[in-house]
Short mmCIF file of the C-alpha atoms (twelve columns), coordinates in Angstrom:
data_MODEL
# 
_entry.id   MODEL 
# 
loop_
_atom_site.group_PDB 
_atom_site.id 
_atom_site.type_symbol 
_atom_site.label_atom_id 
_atom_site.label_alt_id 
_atom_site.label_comp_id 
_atom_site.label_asym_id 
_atom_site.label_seq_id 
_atom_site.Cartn_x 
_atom_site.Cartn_y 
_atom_site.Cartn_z 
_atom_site.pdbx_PDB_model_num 
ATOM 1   C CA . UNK A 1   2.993  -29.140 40.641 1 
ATOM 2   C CA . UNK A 2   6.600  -29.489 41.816 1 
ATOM 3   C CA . UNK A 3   7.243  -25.292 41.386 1 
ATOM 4   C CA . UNK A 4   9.483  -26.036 38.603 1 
ATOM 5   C CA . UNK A 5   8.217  -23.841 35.888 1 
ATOM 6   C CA . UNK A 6   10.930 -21.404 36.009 1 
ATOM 7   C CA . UNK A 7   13.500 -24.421 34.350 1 
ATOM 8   C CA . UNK A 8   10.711 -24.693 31.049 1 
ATOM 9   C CA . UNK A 9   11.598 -21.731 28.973 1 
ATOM 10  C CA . UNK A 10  8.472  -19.606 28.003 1 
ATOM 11  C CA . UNK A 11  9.893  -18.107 24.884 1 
ATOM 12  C CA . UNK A 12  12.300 -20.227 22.723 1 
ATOM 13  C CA . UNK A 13  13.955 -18.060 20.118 1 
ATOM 14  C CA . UNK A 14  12.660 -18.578 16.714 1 
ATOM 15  C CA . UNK A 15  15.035 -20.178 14.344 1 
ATOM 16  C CA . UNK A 16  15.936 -17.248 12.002 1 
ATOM 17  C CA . UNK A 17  16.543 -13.460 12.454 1 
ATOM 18  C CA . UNK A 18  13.468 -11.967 11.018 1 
ATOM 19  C CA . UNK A 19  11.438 -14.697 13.264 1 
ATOM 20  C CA . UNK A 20  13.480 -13.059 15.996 1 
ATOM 21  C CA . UNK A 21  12.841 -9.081  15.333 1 
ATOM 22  C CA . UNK A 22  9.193  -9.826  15.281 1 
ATOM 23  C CA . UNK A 23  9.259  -11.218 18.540 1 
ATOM 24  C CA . UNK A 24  11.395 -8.812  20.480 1 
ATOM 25  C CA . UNK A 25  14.721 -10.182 20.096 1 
ATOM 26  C CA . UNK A 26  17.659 -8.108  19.163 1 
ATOM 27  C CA . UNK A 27  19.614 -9.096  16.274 1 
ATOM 28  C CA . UNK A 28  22.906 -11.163 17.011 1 
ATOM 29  C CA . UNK A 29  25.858 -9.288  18.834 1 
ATOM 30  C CA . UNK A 30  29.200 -8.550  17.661 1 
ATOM 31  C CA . UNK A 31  31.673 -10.558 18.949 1 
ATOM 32  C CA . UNK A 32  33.210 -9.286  21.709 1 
ATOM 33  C CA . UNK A 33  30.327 -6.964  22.459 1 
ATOM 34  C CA . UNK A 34  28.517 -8.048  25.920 1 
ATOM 35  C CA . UNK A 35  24.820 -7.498  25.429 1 
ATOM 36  C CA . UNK A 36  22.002 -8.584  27.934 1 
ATOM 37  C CA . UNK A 37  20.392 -11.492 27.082 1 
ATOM 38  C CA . UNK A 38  16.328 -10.476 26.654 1 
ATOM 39  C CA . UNK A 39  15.302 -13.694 26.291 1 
ATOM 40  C CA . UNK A 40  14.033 -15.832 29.637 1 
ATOM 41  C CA . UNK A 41  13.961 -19.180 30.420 1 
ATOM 42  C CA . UNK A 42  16.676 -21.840 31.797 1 
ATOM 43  C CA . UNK A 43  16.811 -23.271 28.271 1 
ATOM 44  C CA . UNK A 44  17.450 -19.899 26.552 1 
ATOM 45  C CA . UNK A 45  19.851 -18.448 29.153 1 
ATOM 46  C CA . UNK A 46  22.328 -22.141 28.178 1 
ATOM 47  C CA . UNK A 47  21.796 -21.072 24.623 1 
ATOM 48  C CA . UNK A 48  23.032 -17.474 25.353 1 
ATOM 49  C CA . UNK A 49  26.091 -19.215 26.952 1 
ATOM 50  C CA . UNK A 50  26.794 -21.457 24.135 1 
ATOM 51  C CA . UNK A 51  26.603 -18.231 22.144 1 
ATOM 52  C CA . UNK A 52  28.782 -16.737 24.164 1 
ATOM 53  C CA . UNK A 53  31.265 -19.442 24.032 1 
ATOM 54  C CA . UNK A 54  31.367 -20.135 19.977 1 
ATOM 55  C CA . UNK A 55  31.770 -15.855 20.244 1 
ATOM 56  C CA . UNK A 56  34.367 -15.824 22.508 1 
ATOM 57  C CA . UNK A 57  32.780 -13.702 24.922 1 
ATOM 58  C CA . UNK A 58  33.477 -14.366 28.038 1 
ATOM 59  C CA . UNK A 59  31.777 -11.528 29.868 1 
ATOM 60  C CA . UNK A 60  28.547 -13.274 28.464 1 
ATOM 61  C CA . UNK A 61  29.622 -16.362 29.353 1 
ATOM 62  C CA . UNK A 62  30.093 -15.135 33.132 1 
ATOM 63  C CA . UNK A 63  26.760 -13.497 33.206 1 
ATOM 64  C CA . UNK A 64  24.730 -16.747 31.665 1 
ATOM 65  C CA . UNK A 65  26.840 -18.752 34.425 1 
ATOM 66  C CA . UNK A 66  25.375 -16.292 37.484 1 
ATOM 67  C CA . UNK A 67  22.076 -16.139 35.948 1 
ATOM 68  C CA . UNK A 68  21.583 -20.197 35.473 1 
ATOM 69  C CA . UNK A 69  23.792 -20.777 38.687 1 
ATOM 70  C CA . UNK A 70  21.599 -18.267 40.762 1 
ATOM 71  C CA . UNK A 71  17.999 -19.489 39.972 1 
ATOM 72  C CA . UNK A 72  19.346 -23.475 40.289 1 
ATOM 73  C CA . UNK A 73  21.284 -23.079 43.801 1 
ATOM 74  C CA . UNK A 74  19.202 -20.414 45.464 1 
ATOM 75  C CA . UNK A 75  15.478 -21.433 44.673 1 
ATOM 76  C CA . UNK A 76  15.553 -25.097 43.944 1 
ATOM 77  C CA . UNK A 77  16.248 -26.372 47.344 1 
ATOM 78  C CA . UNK A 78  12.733 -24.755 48.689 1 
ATOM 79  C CA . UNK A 79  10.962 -27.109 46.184 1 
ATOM 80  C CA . UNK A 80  12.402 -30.569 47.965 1 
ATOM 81  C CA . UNK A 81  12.063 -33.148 48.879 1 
ATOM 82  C CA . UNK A 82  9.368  -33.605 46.118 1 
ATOM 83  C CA . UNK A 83  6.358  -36.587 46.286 1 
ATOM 84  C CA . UNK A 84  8.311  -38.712 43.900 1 
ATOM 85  C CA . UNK A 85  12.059 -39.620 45.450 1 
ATOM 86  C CA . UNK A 86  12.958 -39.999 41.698 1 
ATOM 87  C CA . UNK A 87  12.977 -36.344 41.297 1 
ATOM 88  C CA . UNK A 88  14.277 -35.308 44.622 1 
ATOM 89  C CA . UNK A 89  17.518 -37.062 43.955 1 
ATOM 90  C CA . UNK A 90  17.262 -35.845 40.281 1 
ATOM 91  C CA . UNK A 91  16.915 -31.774 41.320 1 
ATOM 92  C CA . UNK A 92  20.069 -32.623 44.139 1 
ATOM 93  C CA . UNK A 93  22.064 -33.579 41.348 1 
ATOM 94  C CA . UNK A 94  21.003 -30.725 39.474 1 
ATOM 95  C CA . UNK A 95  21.834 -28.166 42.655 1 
ATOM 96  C CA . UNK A 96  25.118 -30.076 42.809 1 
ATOM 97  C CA . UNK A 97  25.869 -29.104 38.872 1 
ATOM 98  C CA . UNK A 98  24.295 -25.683 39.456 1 
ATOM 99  C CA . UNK A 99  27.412 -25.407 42.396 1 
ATOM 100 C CA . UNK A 100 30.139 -27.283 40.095 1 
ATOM 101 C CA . UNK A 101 29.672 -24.295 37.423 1 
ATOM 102 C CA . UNK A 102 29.193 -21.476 39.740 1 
ATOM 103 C CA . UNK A 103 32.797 -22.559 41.442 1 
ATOM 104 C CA . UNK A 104 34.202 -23.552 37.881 1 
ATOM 105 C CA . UNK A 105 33.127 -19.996 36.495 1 
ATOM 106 C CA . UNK A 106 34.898 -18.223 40.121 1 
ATOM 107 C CA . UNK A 107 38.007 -19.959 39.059 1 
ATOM 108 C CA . UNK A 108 38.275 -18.473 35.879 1 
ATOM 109 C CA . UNK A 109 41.363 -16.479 34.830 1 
ATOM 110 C CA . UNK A 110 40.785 -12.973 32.852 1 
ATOM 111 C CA . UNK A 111 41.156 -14.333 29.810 1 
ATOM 112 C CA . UNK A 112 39.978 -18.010 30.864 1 
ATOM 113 C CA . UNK A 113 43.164 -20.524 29.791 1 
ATOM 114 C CA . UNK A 114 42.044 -23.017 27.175 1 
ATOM 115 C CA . UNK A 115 41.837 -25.909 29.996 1 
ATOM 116 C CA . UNK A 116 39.377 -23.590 32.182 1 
ATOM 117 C CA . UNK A 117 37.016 -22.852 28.947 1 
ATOM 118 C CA . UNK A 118 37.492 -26.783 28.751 1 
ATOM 119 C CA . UNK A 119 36.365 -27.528 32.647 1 
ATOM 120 C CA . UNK A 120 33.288 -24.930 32.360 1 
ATOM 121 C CA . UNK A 121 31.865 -26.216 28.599 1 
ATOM 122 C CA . UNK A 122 32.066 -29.635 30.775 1 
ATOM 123 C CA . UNK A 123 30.055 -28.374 33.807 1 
ATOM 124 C CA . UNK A 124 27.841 -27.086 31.601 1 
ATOM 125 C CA . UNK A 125 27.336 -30.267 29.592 1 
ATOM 126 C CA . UNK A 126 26.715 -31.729 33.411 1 
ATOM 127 C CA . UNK A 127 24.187 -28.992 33.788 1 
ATOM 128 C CA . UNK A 128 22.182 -30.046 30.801 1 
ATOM 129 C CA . UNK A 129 22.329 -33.654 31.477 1 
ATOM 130 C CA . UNK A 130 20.794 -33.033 34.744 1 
ATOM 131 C CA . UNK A 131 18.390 -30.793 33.472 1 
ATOM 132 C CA . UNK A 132 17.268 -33.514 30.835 1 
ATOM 133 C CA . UNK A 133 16.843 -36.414 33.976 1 
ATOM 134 C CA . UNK A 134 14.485 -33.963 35.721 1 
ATOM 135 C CA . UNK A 135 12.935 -33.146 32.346 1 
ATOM 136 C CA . UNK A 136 12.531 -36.446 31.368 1 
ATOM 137 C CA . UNK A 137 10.966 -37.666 35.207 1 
ATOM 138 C CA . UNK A 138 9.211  -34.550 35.463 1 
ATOM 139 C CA . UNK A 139 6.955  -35.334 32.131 1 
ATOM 140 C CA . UNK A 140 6.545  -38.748 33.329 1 
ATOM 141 C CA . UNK A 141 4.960  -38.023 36.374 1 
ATOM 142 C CA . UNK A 142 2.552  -35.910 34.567 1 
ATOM 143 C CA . UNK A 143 1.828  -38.499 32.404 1 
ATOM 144 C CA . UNK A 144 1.142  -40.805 35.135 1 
ATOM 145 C CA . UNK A 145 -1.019 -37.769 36.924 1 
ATOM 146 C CA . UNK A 146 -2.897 -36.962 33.479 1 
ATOM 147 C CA . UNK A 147 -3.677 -41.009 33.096 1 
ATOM 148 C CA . UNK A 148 -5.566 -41.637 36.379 1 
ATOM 149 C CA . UNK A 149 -7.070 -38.044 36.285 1 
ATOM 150 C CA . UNK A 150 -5.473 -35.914 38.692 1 
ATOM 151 C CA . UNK A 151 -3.425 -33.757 36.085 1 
# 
């Protein structure tokens, strides 16, 4: 409807290893070992990064920042302004996020200082929040599509 189908991931990994193999994904990495992530899916490229960060890896933390950054800043703003000003104002504040933690993750240091890993787990945490509101209006104005037929 609104072109937004590449924020829903496709694939959510399953919740245990085994579940995982069978369905293509590799097995955890080692800490300090940057692997690619092969799963897809806005949803499952935050929960690489939030890997990344309880790992301590902060090449994989840079590369889920690009990744989620890239698709958010670059091919959002073709999909507004949207029918419903709601959502419009919702995906700007998500573009605006999607900037905050691409210039919070340029500023890092090599290693990151403690108050930099502090400012880009908050970005992030601005990231979701925003993805939630256009979540959350997106699947209402399905609803109200589905309920007067037009779904």
């Amino acid at each position: 409807m609104y072109n937004l189908g590449y924020l829903y991931a496709k694939s959510i990994a399953p919740p245990n290893i085994e579940e995982a193999r069978a369905d293509g994904f590799s097995a955890p990495p080692t800490p300090g070992t940057p692997t690619p992530c092969t799963r897809s899916g806005s949803c499952c490229r935050v929960r690489c990064s939030h890997e990344a960060f309880k790992r301590g890896d902060e090449a994989a933390v840079r590369g889920a920042c690009d990744r989620i950054t890239g698709r958010i800043i670059e091919e959002l703003p073709a999909a507004l302004p949207t029918p419903d000003p709601d959502l419009t104002l919702a995906l700007r504040a998500l573009i605006d996020d999607g900037n905050e933690l691409r210039w919070a993750e340029s500023e890092l240091a090599d290693p990151p200082t403690p108050l930099q890993r502090e400012a880009l787990q908050s970005r992030f945490g601005d990231l979701m929040s925003s993805l939630h509101a256009v979540s959350s209006i997106f699947e209402h104005d399905c609803d109200l599509l589905d309920s007067t037929g037009r779904g």
